[in-house]
N, C-alpha and C positions, 0 to 999 in steps of 0.2 A: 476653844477654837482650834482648827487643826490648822497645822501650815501648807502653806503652799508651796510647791516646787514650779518651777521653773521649768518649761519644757525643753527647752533652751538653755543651758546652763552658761553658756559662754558671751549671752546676753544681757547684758547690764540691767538694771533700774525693776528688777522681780521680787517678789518676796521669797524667800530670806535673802536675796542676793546682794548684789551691792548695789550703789546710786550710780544712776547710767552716767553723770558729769564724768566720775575717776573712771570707768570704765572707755570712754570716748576719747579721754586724753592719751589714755594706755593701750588705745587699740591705736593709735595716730603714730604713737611713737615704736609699736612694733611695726608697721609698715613701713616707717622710714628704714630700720636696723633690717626687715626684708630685702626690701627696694636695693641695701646697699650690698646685703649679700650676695645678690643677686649678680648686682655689676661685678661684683668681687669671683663670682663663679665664671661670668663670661671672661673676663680677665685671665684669670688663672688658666682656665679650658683653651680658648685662644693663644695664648703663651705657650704651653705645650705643644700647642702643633704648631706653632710658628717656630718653634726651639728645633722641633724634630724638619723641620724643612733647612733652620740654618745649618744644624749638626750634619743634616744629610751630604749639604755642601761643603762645608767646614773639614772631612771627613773622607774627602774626596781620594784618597790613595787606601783606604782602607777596603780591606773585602767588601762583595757588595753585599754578599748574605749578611754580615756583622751590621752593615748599615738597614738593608730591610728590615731585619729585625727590632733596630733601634727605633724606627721608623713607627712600625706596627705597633712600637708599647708604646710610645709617644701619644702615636694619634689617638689608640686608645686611653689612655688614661684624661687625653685633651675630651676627648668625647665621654666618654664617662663623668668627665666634671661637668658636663654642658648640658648632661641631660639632668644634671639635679637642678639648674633654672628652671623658672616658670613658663619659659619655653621652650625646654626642653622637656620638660614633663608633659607638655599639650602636646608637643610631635609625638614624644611616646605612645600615648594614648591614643591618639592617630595614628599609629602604626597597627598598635593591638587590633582598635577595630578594623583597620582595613584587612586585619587576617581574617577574622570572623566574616567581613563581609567577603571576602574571597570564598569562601565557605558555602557561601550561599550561592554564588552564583552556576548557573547549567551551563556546563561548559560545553562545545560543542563535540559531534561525533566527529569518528576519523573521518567519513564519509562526507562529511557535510565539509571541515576541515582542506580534503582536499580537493574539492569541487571548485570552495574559494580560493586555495592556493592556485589551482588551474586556470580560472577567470582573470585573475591578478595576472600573472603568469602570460595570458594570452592579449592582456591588455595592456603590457607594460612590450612586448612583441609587436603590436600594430601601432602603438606609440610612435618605434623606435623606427618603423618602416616609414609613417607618416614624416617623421622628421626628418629619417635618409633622403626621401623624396624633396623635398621643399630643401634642403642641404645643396644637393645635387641641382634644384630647380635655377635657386639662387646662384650657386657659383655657376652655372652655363650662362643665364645671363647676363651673368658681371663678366664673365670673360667675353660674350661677345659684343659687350662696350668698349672693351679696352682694346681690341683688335685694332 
């Protein structure tokens, strides 16, 4: 009889694999040692840039360039820790494809570009006239109530 594998190796209860009981209590308890990593990653990340904002203050007679720079490795290494969470890994991901989706999109021409720029532009003009008006409307006759 030939064995069977598992298509699935990391699924419990297959032949030749293990019985899916040990396998269930041992996936239970790496999600806890995750779960905790996890808070232990936003902690750490968070801390860092909260360290780099007190230091910034803290720091206050010091060159500024000496503190931006403090600043900058701070936050970064605070954000580098935060993208190894599991929600930091889903924004990442989120980021990539919104490049890819940038990728795709038809951007418009210069022509078109500044046709709307103009439109905008002429309507943010008769706005501004509309409301001189009604400005000017209002304050004439509030003034000549109070006369």
């Amino acid at each position: 009889m030939a064995e069977r594998w598992s298509p699935k190796p990391q699924v419990g209860g297959s032949i030749p694999s293990w019985p899916a009981k040990e396998q269930m209590a041992f996936s239970g308890m790496d999600r806890v040692i995750d779960k905790m990593q996890n808070y232990l990653r936003w902690f750490v990340g968070l801390f860092f840039i909260g360290l780099a904002v007190f230091l910034n203050s803290y720091f206050v007679q010091e060159p500024l360039l000496y503190r931006v720079i403090g600043v900058i490795l701070l936050v970064s290494l605070g954000l580098l820790v935060l993208v190894t969470t599991e929600e930091g890994k889903d924004a990442f991901k989120i980021t990539l494809d919104s490049r890819t989706e940038i990728r795709r999109v038809v951007w418009p021409t210069r022509n078109e570009t500044l046709q709307t720029t103009l439109i905008v532009l002429v309507a943010i003009f008769i706005s501004g006239l509309v409301l001189w008006g009604l400005d000017s409307f209002f304050g004439w006759v509030t003034a000549s109530f109070l006369r």
